[in-house]
N, C-alpha and C positions, 0 to 999 in steps of 0.2 A: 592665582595664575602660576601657572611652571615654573622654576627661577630662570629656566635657558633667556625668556623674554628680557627686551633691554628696550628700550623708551620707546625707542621710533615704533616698535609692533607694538607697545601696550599704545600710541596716540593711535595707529592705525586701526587696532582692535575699536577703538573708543569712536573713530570716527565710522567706520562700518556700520556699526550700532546706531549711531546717530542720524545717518542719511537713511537706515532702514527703516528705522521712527518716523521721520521725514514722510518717506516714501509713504507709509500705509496710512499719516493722516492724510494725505494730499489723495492717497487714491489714486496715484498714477503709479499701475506695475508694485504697488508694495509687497506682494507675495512672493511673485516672480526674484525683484530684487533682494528680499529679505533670506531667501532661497541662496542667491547668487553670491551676496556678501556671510552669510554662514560660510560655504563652500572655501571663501578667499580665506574668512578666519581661520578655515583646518588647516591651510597651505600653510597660513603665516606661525602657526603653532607647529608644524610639522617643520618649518624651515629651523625654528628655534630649536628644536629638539637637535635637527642633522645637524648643527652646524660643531656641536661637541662632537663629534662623530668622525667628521673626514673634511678634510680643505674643499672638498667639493660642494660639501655641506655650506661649510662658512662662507666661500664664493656666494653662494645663491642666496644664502642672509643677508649677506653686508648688501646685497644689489638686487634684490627685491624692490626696493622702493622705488629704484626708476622705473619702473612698469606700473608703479604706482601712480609713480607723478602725473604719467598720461591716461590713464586712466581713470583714476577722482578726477581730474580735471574736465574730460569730457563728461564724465557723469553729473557733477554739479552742476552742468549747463542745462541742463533737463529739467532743473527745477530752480531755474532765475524767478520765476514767478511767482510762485508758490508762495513766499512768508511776504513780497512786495507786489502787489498783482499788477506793478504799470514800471516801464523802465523809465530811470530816474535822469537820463538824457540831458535833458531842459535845466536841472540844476546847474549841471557841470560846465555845459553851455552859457550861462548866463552868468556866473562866477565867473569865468574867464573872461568875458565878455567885460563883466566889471574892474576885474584885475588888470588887464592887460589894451581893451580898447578895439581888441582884435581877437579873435580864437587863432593862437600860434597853429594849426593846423591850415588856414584860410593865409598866414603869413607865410608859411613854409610854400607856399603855392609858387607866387612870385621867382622861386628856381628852379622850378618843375622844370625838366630837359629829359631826356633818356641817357646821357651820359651820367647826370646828378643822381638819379634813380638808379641805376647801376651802382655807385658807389654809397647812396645810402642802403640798397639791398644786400651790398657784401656786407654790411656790417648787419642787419638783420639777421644776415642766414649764420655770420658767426655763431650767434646764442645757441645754435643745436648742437653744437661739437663741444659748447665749452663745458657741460656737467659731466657727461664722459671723461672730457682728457682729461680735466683737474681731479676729478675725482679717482679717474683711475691712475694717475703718478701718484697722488694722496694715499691711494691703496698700495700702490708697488716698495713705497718707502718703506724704510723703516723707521723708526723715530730713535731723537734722540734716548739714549742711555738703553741701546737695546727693549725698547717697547712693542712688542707684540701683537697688542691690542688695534694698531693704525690708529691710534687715537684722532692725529687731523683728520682723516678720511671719516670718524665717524662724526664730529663735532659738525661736517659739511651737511651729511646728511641728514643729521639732526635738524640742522640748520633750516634748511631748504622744508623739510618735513612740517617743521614748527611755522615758517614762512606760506607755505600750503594753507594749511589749516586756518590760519589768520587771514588770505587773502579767499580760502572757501567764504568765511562766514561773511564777510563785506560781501561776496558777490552776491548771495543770497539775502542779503538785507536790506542791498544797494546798487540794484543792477543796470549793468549798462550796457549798451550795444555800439557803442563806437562810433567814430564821427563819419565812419563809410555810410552807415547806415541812418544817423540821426543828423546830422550838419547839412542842412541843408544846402549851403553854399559850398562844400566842398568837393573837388572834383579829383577824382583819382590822379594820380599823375601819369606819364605816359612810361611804358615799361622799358628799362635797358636791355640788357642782352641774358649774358647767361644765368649771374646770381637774381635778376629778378626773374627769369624762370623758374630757378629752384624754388625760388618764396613764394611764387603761384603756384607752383605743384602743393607743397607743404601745405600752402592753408588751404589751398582745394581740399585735401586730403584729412586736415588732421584741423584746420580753422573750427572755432566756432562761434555761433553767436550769443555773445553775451562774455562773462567773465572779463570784463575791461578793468576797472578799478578796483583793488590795483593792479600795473603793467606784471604779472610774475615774470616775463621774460626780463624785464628789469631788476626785477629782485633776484631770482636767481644769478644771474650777470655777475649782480652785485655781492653776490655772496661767496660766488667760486672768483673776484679779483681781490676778496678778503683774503679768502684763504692762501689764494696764490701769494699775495703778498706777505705773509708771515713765512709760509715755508715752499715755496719757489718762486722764489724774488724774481729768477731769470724770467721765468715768463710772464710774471706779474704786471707791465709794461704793455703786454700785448693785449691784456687782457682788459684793461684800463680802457684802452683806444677802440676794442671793442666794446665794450660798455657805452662810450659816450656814442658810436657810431648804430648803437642798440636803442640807444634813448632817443638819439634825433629821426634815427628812419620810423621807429614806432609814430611817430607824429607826420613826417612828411608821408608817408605812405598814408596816414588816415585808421593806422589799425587800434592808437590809443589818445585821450588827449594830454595834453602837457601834462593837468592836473593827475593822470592814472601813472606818469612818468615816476610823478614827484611822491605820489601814495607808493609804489614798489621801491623808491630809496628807503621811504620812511618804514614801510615794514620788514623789509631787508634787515633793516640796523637794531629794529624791536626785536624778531628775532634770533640778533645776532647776541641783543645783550640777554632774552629769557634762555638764551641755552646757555652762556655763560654763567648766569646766576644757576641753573638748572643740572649740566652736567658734570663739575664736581662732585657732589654728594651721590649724584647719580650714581657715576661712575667707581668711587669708591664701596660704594653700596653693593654695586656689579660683581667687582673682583673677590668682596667678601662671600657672595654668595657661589663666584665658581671655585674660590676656596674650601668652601665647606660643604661642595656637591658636586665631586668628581667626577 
């Protein structure tokens, strides 16, 4: 491969590959798509190449992935079924059921109001803004001892990236559809005002079905109040309070259950430590190679 490539495009390369695999044993579209993610590979080699080039280059590298993020993610819902042919619902339902005596979704019910649904939809609709901003202060800094490289800004995306991929493979092994759609007893709650209109437009728009376990809006969450918390304390606080107001509306709305809550901590923190173990040698590995290939 090129040396310009640095982790997140070689995982990205590798996962392209793999849902093209996907695709052509399953038979759904695998030409078409196998066509479509060639195509994304030239961009993402083409990115790596401009970004030695011009800051504009580098811009569209380091930030490629968030068009990523929504993108695999709407794609791997297209093929929930494929390696599991029935969604796995009933499980997670009936663990909980055992755990708790109640499905915390059926308990969140009981303060269902329009004024409560307003304030757990502000904290929903928070999650859309928060990989942007953290990530682009992360990118505007500079790092201690004059670092160049935005080292936080890339460890995030690494982060999230490696976080993806972990929570692609669950979906497809272990797919679920959410207690909107499989809970029987559960009843939407009634809508507030303006933040739960944004979250009905968004998931009108960009919802899909399937990809519940685990929450990534939790993990992601949870990974830009990581970072915030090491290097912008100031806003780390905020980001906290949005977290927990991420984790409970995911339930009281019906869009995950507890159990998808508590899998997006846990892979959050997996990936939090595989890139830590990961990006050291990575990254010294990195700088030797645009040392030696100007």
């Amino acid at each position: 491969m090129p040396p310009n490539l640095n982790l997140v495009d070689r995982l990205y390369l590798a996962y392209l590959a793999a849902m093209a695999v996907l695709a052509i044993w399953s038979g759904r579209s695998g030409f078409g798509l196998a066509l479509a993610h060639l195509a994304i590979a030239i961009l993402i080699l083409l990115l790596a190449k401009s970004s030695t080039r011009s800051s504009t280059g580098r811009f569209l590298h380091a930030w490629y992935p968030l068009a990523m993020f929504i993108f695999s993610f709407e794609e791997v819902v297209r093929y929930s079924l494929v390696l599991a042919p029935h969604w796995q619902d009933f499980r997670i339902i009936a663990f909980e059921q055992r755990i708790f005596g109640i499905s915390p979704n059926i308990w969140f019910m009981r303060f269902a109001s329009r004024p409560f649904s307003e304030f757990m939809d502000a904290g929903y609709f928070s999650y859309y803004p928060l990989f942007p901003v953290v990530a682009g202060l992360l990118y505007a800094r500079k790092d201690k001892g004059g670092d160049k490289e935005r080292r936080p800004f890339r460890v995030l995306v690494l982060r999230a990236v490696v976080m993806y991929l972990i929570s692609f493979a669950i979906y497809l092994t272990f797919p679920l559809e959410g207690p909107r759609r499989a809970l029987p007893e559960f009843q939407v709650p009634p809508p507030g005002w303006l933040f739960s209109w944004l979250v009905r437009i968004i998931q009108a728009g960009a919802g899909v079905h399937g990809n519940a376990l685990p929450s990534s809006h939790v993990a992601l969450a949870l990974l830009c109040a990581i970072s915030a918390q090491r290097h912008l304390p100031r806003l780390a606080p905020i980001l906290w309070f949005s977290l927990s107001l991420i984790c409970f509306g995911a339930v009281y709305d019906g869009y995950h259950y507890f159990s998808d809550v508590l899998a997006g901590i846990l892979v959050a923190l997996t990936s939090a430590a595989i890139t830590r173990l990961m990006f050291d040698p990575i990254y010294r590995f990195e700088q030797h190679i645009a040392a030696t290939h100007p």
